[in-house]
N, C-alpha and C positions, 0 to 999 in steps of 0.2 A: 548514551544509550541507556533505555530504562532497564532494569534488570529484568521483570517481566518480559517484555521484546528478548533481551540477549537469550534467555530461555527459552522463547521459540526460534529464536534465531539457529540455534545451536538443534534442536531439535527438527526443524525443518532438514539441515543437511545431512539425517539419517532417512527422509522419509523420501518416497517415490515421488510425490506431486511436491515440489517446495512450494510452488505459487501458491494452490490451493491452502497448503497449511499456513503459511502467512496472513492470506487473503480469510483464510477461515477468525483468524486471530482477531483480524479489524473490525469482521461483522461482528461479532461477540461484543465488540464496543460499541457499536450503533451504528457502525459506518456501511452505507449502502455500494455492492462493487459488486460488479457486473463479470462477466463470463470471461476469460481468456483475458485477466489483468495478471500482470507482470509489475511486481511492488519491487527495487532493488534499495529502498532508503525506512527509513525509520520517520511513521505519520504520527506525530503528537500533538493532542487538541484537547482541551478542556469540554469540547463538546463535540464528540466526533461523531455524533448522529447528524451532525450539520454539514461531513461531507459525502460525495454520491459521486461516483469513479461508474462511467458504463463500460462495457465492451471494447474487446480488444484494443487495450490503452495499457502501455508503457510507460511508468515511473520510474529515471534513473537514481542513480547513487547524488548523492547530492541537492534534490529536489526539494524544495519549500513550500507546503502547502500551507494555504491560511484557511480557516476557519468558515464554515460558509461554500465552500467550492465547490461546485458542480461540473465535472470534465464529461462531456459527451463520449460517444463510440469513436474508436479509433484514435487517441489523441495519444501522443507520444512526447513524453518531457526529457530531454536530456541535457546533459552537461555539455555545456559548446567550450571549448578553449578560444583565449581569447588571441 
């Protein structure tokens, strides 16, 4: 975990919206995300204006994004046990 991230990490669980302040965090990077996303992992990218997250879409604990990703509305990533 980058220190920057664990700083809002830590700061999100004092605030009312966590998603939002997260979600605020990403845009500030370049990363394009849409209304009513739920981030629960850490998105690291050398070019994160290259990913675009829409509407009500779910990102678990665990999740791998690559570079380039475009996730439509409504898509939901989680961790399956195997």
């Amino acid at each position: 975990m980058s220190l920057s991230f664990g700083l809002v990490y830590i700061r999100s669980i004092f605030s009312k919206n966590r998603n939002e302040y997260i979600n605020n965090y990403y845009r500030r990077q370049g990363m394009v995300i849409g209304e009513d996303v739920h981030i629960f992992c850490e998105l690291m990218s050398r070019e994160p204006y290259l990913i675009k997250i829409g509407d009500n879409t779910f990102i678990g604990a665990g999740s791998i994004l690559m570079y380039g990703l475009q996730l439509e509305n409504g898509v939901s990533l989680e961790l399956v046990p195997l």
